[in-house]
C-alpha beads as a LAMMPS data file, in Angstrom:
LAMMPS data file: protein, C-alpha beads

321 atoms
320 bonds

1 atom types
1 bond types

-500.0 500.0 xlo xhi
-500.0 500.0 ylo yhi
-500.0 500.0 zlo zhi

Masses

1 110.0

Atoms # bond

1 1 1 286.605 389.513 -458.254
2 1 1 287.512 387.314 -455.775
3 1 1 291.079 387.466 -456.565
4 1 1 290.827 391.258 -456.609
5 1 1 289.494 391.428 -452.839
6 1 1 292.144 389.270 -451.384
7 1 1 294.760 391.314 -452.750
8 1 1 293.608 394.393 -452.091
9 1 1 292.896 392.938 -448.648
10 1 1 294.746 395.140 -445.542
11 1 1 296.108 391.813 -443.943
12 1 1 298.451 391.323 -446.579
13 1 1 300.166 394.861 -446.030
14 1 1 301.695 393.433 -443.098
15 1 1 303.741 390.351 -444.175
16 1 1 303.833 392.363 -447.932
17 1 1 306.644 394.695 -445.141
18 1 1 308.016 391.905 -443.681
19 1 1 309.219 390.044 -447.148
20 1 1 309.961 393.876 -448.257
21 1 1 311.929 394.439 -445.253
22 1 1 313.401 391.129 -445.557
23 1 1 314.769 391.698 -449.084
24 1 1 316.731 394.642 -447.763
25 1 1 318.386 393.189 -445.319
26 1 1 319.589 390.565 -448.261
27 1 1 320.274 393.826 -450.314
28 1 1 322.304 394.856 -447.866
29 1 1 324.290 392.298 -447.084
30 1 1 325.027 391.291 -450.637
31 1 1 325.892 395.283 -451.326
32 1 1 328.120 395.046 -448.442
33 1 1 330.273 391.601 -449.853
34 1 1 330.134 392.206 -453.317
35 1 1 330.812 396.545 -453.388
36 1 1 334.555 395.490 -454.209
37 1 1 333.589 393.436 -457.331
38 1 1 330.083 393.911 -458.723
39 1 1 329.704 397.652 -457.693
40 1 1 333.364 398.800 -457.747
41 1 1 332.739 400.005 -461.245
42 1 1 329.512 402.297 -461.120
43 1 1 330.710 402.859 -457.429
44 1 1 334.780 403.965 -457.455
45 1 1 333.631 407.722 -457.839
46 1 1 332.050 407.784 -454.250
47 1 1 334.087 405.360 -452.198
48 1 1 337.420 405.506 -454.063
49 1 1 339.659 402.472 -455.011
50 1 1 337.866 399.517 -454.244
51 1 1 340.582 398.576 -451.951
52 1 1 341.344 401.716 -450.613
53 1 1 337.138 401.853 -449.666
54 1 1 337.924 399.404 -445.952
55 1 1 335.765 398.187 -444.015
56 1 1 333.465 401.209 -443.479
57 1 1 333.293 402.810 -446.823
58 1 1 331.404 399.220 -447.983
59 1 1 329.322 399.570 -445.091
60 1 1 328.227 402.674 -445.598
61 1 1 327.843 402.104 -449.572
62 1 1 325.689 398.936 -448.186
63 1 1 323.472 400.541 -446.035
64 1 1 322.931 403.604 -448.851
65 1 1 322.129 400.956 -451.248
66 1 1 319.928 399.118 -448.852
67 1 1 318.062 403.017 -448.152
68 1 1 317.348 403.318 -451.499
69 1 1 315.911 399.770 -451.972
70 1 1 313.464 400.519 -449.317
71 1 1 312.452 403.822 -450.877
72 1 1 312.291 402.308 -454.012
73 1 1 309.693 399.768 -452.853
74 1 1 307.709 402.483 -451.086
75 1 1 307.695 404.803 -454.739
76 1 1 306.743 401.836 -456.443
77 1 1 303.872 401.634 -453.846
78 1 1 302.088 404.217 -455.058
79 1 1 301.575 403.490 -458.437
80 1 1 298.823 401.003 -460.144
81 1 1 299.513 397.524 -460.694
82 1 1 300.678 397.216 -464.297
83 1 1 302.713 400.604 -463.628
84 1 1 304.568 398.409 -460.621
85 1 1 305.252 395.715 -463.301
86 1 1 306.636 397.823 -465.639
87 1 1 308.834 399.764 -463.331
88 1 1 310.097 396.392 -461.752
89 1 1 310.750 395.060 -465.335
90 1 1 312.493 397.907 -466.140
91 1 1 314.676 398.352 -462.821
92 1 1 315.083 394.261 -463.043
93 1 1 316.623 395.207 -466.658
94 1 1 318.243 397.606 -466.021
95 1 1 320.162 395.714 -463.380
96 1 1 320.836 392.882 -465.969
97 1 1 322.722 394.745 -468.299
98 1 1 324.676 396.518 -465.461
99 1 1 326.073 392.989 -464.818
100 1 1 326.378 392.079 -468.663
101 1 1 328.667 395.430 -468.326
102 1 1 330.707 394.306 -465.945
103 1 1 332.287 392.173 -467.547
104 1 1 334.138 394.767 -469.852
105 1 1 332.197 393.646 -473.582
106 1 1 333.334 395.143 -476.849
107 1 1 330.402 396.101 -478.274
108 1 1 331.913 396.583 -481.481
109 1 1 332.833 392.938 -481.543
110 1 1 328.987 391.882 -481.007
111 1 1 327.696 394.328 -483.922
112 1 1 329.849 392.725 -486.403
113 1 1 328.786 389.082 -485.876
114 1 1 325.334 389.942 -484.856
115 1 1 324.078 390.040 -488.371
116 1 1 325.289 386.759 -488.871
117 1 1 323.952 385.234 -485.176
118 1 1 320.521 386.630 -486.482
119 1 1 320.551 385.461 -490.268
120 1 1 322.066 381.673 -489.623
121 1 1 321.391 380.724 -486.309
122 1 1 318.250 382.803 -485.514
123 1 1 316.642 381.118 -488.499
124 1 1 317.742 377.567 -487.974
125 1 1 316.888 377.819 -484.376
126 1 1 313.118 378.521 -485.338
127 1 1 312.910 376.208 -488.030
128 1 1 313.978 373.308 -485.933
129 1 1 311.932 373.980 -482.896
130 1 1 308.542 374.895 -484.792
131 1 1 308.722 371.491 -486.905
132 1 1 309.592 369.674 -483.764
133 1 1 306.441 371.033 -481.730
134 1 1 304.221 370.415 -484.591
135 1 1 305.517 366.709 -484.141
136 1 1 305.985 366.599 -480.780
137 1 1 302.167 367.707 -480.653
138 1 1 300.827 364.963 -483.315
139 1 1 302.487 362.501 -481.254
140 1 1 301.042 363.671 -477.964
141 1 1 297.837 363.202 -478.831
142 1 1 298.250 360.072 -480.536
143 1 1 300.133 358.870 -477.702
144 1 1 297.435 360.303 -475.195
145 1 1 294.822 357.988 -477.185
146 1 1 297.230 354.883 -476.652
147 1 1 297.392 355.244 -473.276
148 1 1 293.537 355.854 -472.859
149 1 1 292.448 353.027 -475.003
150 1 1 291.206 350.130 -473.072
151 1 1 294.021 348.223 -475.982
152 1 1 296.334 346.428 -474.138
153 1 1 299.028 346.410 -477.013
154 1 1 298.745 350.185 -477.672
155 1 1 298.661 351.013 -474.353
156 1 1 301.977 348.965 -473.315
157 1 1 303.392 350.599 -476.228
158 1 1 302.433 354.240 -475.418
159 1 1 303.991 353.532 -471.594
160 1 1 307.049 352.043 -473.151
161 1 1 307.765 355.481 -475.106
162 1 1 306.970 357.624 -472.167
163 1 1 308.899 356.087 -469.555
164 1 1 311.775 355.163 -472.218
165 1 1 311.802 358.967 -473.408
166 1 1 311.160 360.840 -470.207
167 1 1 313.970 358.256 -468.504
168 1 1 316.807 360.151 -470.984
169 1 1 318.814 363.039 -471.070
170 1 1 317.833 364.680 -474.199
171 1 1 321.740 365.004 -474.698
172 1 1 321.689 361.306 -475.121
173 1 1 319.059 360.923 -477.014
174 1 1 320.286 363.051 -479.438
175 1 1 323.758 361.128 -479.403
176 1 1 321.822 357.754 -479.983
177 1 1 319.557 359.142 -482.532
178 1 1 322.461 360.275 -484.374
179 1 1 325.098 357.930 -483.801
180 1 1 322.807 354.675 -483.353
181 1 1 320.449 354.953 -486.556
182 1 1 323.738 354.263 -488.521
183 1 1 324.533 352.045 -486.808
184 1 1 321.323 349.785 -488.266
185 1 1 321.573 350.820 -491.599
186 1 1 319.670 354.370 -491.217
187 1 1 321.713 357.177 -492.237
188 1 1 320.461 360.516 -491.075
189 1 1 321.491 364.273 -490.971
190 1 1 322.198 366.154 -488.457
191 1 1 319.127 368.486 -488.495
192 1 1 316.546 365.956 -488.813
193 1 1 318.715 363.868 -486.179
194 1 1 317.976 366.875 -483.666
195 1 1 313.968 367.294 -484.928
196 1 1 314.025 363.858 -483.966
197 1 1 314.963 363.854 -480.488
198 1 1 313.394 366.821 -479.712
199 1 1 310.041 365.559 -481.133
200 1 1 310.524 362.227 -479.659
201 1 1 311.155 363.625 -476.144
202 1 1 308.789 366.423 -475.811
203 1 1 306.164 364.102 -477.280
204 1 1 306.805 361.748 -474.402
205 1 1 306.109 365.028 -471.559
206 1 1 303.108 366.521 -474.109
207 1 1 301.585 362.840 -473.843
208 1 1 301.196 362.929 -469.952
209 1 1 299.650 366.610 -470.219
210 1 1 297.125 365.503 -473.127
211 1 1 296.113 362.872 -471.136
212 1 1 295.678 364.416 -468.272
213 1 1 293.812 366.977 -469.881
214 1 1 291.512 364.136 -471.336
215 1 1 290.785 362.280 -467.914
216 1 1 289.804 366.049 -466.498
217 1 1 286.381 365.704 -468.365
218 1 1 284.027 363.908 -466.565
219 1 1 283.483 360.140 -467.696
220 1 1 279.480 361.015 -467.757
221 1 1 280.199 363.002 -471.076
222 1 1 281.758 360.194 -472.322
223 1 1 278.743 357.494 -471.402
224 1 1 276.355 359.922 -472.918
225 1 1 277.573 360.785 -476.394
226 1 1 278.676 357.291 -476.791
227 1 1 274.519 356.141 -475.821
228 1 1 273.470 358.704 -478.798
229 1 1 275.501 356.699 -481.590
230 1 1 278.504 359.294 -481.931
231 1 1 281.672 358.250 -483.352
232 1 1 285.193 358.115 -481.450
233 1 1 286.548 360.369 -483.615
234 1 1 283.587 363.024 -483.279
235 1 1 283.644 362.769 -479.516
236 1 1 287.249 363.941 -479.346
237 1 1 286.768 366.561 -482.316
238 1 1 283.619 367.962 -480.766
239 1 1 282.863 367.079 -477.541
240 1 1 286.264 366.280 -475.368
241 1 1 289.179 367.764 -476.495
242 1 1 287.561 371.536 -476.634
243 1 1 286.815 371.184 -473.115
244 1 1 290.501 369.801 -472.489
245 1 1 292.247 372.101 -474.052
246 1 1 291.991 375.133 -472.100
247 1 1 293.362 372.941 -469.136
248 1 1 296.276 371.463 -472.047
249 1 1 297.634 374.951 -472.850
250 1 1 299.364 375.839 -469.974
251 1 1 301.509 373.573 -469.269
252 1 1 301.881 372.576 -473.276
253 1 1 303.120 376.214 -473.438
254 1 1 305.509 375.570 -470.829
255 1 1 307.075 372.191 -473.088
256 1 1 307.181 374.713 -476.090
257 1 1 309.832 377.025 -474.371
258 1 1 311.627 374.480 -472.876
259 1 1 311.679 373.087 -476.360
260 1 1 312.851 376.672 -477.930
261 1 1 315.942 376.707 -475.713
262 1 1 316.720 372.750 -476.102
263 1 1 317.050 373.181 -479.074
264 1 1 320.485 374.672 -478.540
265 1 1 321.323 370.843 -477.598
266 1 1 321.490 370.024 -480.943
267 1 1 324.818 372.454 -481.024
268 1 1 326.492 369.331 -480.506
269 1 1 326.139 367.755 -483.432
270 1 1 327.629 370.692 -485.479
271 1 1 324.160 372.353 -486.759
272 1 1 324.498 376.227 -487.129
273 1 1 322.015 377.159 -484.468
274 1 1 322.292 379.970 -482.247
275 1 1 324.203 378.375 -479.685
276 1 1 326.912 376.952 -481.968
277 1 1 327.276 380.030 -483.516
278 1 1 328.121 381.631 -480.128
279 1 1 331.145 379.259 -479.243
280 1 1 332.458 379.221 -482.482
281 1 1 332.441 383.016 -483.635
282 1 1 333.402 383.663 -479.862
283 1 1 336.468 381.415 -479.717
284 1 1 337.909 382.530 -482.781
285 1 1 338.858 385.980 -480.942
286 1 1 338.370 384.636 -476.976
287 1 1 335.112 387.063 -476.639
288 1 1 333.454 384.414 -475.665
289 1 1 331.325 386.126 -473.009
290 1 1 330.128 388.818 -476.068
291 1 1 328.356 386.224 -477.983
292 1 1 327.439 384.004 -475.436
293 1 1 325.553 387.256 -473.895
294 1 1 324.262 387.988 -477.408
295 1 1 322.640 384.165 -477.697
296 1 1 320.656 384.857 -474.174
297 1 1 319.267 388.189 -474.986
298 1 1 317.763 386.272 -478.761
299 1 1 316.837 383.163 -476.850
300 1 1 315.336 385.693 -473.977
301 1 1 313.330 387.274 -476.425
302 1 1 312.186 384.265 -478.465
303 1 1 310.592 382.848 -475.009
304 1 1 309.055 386.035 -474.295
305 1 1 307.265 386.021 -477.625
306 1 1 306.025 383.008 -476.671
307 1 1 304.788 383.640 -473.276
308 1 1 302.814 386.458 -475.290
309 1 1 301.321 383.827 -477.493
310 1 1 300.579 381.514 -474.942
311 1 1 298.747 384.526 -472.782
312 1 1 296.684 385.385 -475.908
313 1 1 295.845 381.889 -476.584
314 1 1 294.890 381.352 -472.887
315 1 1 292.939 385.017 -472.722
316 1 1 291.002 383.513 -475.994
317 1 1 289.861 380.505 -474.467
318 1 1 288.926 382.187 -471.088
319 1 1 286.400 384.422 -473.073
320 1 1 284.942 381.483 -474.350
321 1 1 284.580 379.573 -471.009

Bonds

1 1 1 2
2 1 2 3
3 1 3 4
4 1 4 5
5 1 5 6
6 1 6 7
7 1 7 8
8 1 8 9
9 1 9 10
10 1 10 11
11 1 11 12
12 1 12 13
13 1 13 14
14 1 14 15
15 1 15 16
16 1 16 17
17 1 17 18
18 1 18 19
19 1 19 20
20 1 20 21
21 1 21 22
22 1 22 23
23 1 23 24
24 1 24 25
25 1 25 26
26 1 26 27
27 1 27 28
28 1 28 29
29 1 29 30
30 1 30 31
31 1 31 32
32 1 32 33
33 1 33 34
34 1 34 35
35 1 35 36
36 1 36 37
37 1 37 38
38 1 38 39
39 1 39 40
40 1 40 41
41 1 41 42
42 1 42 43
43 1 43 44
44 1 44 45
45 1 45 46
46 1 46 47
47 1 47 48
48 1 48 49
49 1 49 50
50 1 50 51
51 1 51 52
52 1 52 53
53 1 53 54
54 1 54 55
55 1 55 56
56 1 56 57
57 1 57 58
58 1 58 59
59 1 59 60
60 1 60 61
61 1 61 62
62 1 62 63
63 1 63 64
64 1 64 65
65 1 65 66
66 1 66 67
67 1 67 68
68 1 68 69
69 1 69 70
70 1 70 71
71 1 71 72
72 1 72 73
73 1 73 74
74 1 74 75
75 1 75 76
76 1 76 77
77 1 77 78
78 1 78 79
79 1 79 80
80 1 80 81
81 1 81 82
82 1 82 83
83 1 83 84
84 1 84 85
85 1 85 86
86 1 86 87
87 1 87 88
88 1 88 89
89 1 89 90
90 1 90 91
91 1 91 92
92 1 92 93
93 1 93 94
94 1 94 95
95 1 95 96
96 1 96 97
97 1 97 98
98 1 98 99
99 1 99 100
100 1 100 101
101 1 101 102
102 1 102 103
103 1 103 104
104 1 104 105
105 1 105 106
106 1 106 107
107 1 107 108
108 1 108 109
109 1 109 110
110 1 110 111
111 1 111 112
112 1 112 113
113 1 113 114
114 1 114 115
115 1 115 116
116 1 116 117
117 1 117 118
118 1 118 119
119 1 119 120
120 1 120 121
121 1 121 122
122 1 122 123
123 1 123 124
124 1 124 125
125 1 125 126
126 1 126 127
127 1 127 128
128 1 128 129
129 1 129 130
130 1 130 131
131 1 131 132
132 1 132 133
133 1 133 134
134 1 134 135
135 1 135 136
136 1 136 137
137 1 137 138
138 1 138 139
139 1 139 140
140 1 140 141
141 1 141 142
142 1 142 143
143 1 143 144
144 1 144 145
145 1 145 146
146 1 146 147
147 1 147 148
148 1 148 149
149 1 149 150
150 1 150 151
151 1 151 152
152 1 152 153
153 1 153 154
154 1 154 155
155 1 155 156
156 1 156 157
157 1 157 158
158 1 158 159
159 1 159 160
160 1 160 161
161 1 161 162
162 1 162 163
163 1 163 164
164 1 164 165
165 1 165 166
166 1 166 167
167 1 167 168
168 1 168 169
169 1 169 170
170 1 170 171
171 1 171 172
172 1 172 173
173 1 173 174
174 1 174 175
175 1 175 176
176 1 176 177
177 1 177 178
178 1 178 179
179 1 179 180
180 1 180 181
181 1 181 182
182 1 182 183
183 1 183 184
184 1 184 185
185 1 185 186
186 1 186 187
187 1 187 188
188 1 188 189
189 1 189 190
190 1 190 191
191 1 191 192
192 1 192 193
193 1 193 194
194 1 194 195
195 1 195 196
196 1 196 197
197 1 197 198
198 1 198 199
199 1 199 200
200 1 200 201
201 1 201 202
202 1 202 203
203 1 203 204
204 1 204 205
205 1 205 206
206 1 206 207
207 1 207 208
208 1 208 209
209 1 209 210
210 1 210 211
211 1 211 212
212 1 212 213
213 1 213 214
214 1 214 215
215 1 215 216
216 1 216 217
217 1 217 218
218 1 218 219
219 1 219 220
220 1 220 221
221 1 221 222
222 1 222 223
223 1 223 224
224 1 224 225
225 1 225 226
226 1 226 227
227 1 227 228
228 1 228 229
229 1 229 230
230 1 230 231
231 1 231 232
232 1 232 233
233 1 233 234
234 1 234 235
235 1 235 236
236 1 236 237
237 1 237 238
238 1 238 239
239 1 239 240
240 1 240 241
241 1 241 242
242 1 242 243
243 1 243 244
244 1 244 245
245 1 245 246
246 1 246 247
247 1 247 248
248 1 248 249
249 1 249 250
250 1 250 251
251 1 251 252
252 1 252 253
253 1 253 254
254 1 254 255
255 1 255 256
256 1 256 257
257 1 257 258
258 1 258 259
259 1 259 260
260 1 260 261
261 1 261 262
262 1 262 263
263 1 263 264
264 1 264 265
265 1 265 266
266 1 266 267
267 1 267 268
268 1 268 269
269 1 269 270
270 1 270 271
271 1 271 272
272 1 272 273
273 1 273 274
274 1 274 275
275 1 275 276
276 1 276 277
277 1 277 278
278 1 278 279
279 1 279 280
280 1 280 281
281 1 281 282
282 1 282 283
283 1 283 284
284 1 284 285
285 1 285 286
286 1 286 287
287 1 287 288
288 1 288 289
289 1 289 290
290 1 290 291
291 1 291 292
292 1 292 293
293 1 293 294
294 1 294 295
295 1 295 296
296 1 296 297
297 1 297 298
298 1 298 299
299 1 299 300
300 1 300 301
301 1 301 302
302 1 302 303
303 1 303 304
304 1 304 305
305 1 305 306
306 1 306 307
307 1 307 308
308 1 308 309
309 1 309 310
310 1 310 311
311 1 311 312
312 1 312 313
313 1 313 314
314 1 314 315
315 1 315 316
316 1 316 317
317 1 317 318
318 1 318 319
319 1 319 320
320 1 320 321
């Protein structure tokens, strides 16, 4: 409710103007530099030849463009909230795939290798990031544990891991994973190479965030079910960690997308993922900007099934608070 007031309240109209007004002028000024380039396609009908257009036709494309902006924002004004959303979604799109078509794609090219993009690398892509956040999670809350535990060797341990793994690019940690476990007589694929690092990593962030989570219930809970005899174990199960994790999801949600398009890291070592699929099937005919293109809009939509999981899960636990 509270929310609800101070948005609905009249003082924010004003500086809502001055950021719309703002954005215009921006609107404006990047019609007016960019009408040669980004707009000459959609835009030749009305001003010409790009370089026939001068000085004033891009200023008077800018300032149209810049008009309709405005008017947009006041048409949007008058509709609910979740029908604003959707229209600027949709508008926000819409503007997305005008650039994608800018840059002259054969669509033809990206229906025949789509099938394969979807089959191969859409598959292995999933596969290796949900087995690494079912790791990465096991580890964060054993790691958590460490570095609660009043154990000096567990704790300098769990430290260790978190500074050594947070210190790294991923990129490296992948090389040494794969490169160095040879080295001392481990042999390892490339697949489970890549679960590895991405586990170990993500683990490392997850850790901080469980533990955080932990040390946000209040000690006295703690004292108290220790005083009535319960076990360790039981106190986390029951007590702690359902309090916890509505404050864990978040930002544990947030690691899991991260992870999703990390994943494409593990390109390097020559796993069919989504991301080595899209140099490789590109650079075979130089469209590399087709597939590449192709590998954001599957990675884009990946995340947002996510985001809708990680709502739901979030909505859930509200309800029960």
């Amino acid at each position: 409710m509270f929310v609800d007031t101070v948005i609905e309240d009249k003082a924010l109209h004003k500086p809502a103007f001055l950021i719309g007004l703002f954005v215009a002028v921006l609107a404006f000024f990047f019609a007016f530099n960019f009408t040669d380039t980004f707009f000459g396609e959609f835009l030749r009908p009305v001003i010409g030849e790009p370089k026939e257009s001068g000085f004033f036709g891009r200023l008077a494309v800018s300032i149209v463009l810049a008009v309709l902006f405005v008017l947009n924002l006041f048409v949007i004004s008058f509709f609910k909230l979740k029908g604003q959303i959707a229209i600027v979604w949709i508008e926000l799109f819409l503007l997305f795939l005008a650039f994608a078509y800018s840059f002259d794609l054969k669509m033809s090219f990206i229906q025949s290798r789509i099938g394969l993009m979807i089959s191969q690398g859409l598959f292995t892509t999933i596969y290796i990031s949900a087995v690494s956040i079912v790791i990465a999670t096991v580890i964060a809350i054993v790691g958590a544990i460490a570095k609660l535990s009043n154990n000096g060797f567990a704790f300098a341990i769990a430290s260790f891991y978190t500074s050594l793994f947070r210190g790294l690019p991923l990129l490296l940690q992948v090389y040494l994973i794969y490169k160095g476990l040879p080295q001392i007589g481990f042999m390892v694929d490339a697949v489970p190479a890549g679960i590895t690092a991405l586990s170990l990593c993500y683990g490392a962030y997850m850790t901080e965030i469980f533990r955080a989570g932990i040390q946000s219930i209040p000690r006295g809970q703690w004292e108290a079910s220790r005083a009535l005899g319960f076990r360790f174990s039981l106190i986390m199960r029951k007590i702690i960690l359902p309090q916890a994790v509505p404050i864990i999801i978040p930002p544990t949600g947030n690691q899991f997308i991260a992870m999703l398009k990390d994943s494409s890291l593990v390109s390097v070592l020559g796993v069919w993922e989504l991301m080595y699929l899209a140099r490789t099937l590109g650079q075979r005919d130089f469209r590399h900007m087709e597939m590449l293109l192709t590998a954001a809009m599957i990675y884009w939509a990946l995340t947002i099934v996510l985001e809708v999981i990680q709502a739901r899960i979030e909505e859930k636990y509200k309800q029960k608070g």
